[in-house]
C-alpha positions in Angstrom: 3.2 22.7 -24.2 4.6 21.6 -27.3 3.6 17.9 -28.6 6.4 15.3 -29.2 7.0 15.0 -32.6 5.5 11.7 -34.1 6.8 9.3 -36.9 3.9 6.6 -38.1 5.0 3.3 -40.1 1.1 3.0 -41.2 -2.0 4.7 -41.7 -3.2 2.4 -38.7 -0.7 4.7 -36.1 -2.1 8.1 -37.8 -5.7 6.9 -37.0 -4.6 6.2 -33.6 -3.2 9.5 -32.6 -6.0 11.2 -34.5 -8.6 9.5 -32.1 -6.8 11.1 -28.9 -6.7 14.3 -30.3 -9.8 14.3 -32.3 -12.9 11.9 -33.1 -12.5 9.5 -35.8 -16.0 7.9 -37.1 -16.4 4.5 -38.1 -19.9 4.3 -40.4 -20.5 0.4 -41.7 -22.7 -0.4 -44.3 -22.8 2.6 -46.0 -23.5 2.6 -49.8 -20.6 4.0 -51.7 -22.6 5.8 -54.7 -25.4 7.4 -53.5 -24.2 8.6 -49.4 -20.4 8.1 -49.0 -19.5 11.4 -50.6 -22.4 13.2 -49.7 -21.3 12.3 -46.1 -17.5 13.0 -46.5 -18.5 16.5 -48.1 -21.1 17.5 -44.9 -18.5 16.4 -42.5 -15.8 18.5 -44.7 -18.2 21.8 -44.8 -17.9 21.7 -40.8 -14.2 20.7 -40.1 -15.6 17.3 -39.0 -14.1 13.9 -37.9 -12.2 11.6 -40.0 -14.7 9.4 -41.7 -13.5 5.7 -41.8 -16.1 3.6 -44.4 -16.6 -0.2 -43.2 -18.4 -2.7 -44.3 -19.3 -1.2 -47.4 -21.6 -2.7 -49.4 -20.5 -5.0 -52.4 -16.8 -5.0 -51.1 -15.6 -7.6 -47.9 -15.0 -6.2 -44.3 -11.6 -4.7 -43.9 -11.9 -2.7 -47.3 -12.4 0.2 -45.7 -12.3 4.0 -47.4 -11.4 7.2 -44.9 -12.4 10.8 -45.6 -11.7 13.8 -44.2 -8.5 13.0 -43.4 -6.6 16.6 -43.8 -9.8 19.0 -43.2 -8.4 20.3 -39.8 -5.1 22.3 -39.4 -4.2 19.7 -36.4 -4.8 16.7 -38.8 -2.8 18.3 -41.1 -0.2 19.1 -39.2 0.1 15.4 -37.5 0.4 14.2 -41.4 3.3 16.7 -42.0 4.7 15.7 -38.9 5.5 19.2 -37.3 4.6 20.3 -33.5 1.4 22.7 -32.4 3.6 25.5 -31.5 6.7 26.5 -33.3 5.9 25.4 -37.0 1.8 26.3 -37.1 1.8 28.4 -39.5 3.8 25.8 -41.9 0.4 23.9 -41.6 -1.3 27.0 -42.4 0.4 28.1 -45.4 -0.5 24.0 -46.9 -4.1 24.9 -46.0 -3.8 27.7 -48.3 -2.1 26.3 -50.5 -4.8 24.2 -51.0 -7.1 27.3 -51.9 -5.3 28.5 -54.6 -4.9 24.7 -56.7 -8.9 24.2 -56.1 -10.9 27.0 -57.7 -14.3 25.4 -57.5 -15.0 22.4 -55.2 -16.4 19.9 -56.9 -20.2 19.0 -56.7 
């Protein structure tokens, strides 16, 4: 089954589609120099959802910070706006792309 292919006007529509297709987390209150990155790195280490910050301490509602936005080939792949099935591997060769610009992650 190949998926449609999809043009978003905002970062609003990407977060959309990303919830049907994967889980996007919405964390509020959480303190941007001591547990933000700390969180956004764990959740990167497993391939995990898209982190959407709220509420963040110090800044007004509706600021809000995402992470972990690209750490999944399908993610990826809904950015670069290409279809599961015939152009994969385009995704794929980005992802290792990626490998080859960033020696050591940064800690």
């Amino acid at each position: 089954m190949e998926m449609k292919k999809v043009w978003f006007n905002d970062l609003r529509e990407f977060l959309s589609v990303c919830e049907d297709i994967d889980k996007v987390r919405v964390l509020k209150g959480v303190n941007w120099q001591d547990e933000m990155g700390m969180l956004v790195e764990a959740m990167a280490e497993k391939r995990g959802p898209i982190l959407l910050f709220d509420d963040i301490p110090g800044y007004s509602s509706g600021f809000r910070v995402m992470g972990n936005a690209f750490h999944t080939l399908a993610r990826t792949a809904l950015a670069d706006e290409i279809t599961h099935q015939k152009k994969w591997h385009r995704a794929a060769e980005f992802m290792a792309s990626l490998g080859e610009r960033i020696s050591t992650p940064y800690r």
